[in-house]
C-alpha positions in Angstrom: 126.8 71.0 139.5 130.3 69.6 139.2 130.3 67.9 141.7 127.2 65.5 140.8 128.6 65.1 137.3 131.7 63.7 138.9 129.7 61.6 141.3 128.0 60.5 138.8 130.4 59.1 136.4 132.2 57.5 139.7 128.7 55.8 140.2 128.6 54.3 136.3 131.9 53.6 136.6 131.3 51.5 139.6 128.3 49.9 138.2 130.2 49.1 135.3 132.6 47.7 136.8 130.9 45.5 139.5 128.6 44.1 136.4 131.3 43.3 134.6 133.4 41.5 137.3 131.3 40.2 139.7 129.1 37.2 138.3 127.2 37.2 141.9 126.1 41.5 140.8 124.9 39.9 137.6 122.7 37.3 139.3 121.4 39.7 141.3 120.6 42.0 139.0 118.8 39.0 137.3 117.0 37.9 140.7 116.1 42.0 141.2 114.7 42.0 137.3 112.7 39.0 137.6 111.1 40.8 141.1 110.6 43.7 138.8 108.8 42.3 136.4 106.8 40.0 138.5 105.9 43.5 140.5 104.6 44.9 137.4 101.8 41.4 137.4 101.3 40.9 140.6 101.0 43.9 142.2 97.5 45.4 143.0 99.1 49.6 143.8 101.8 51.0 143.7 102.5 50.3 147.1 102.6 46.7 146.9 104.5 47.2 143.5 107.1 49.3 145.6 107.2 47.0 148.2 107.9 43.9 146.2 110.9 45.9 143.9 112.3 47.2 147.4 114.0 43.2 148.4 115.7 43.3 144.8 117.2 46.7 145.3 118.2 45.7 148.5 120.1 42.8 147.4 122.0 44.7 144.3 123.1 47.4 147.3 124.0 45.2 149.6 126.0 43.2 146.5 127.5 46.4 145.8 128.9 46.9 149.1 130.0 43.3 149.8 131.8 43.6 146.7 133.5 46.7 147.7 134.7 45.2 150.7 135.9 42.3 149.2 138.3 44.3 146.7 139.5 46.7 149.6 140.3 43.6 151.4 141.9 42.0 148.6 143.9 45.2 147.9 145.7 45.7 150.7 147.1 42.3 150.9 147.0 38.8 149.6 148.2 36.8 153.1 145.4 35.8 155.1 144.3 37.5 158.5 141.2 37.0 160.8 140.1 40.5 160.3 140.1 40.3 156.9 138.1 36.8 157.0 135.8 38.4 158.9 135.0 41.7 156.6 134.6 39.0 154.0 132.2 36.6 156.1 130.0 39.3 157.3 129.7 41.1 153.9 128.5 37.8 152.9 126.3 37.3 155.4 125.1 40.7 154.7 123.9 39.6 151.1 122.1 36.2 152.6 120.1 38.3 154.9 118.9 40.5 151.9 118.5 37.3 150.0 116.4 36.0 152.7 113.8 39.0 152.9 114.1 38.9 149.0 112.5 35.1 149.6 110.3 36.1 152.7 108.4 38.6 151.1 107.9 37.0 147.9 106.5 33.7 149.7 104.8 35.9 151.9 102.9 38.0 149.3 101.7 35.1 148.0 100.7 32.6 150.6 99.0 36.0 152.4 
């Protein structure tokens, strides 16, 4: 039971801190609230309501762990290298793929 508790509080303390440093977590906390609440109109089961919530969860995840990266990267030094460009670049890239299913499903849920 320890054990959760501490993994727990490490998991606030990370939200905490990646909403309180990281504008692009806030956005997409925004972008996965308005998906939220446009589930709770537009969709017709809970099915559907889980499947339109599921692209903004994605992209707050895959925020999260693009953030991470960024920070290790920037902890362990501040000269550039091409490995650490590249951690960054995919990590970003990570977040415009969830992005784009974000936008894919949405258009698609409603010109289908």
């Amino acid at each position: 039971m320890k054990r959760i508790l501490q993994a727990w509080l490490y998991s606030k303390a990370g939200l905490k801190a990646a909403f309180k440093d990281e504008p692009a977590f806030r956005q997409v906390v925004l972008l996965a609230l308005l998906g939220f609440i446009g589930a709770c109109f537009a969709a017709h089961s809970f099915t559907q309501f889980v499947l339109l919530i599921l692209p903004g969860v994605l992209c707050m995840i895959v925020e999260l762990l693009n953030s991470a990266i960024e920070n290790a990267v920037d902890f362990t030094g501040t000269h550039k290298h091409p490995l650490a460009k590249k951690a960054k670049d995919m990590g970003s890239a990570a977040q415009f793929v969830a992005l784009v299913f974000f936008i894919l499903v949405w258009g698609g849920y409603f010109v289908f």
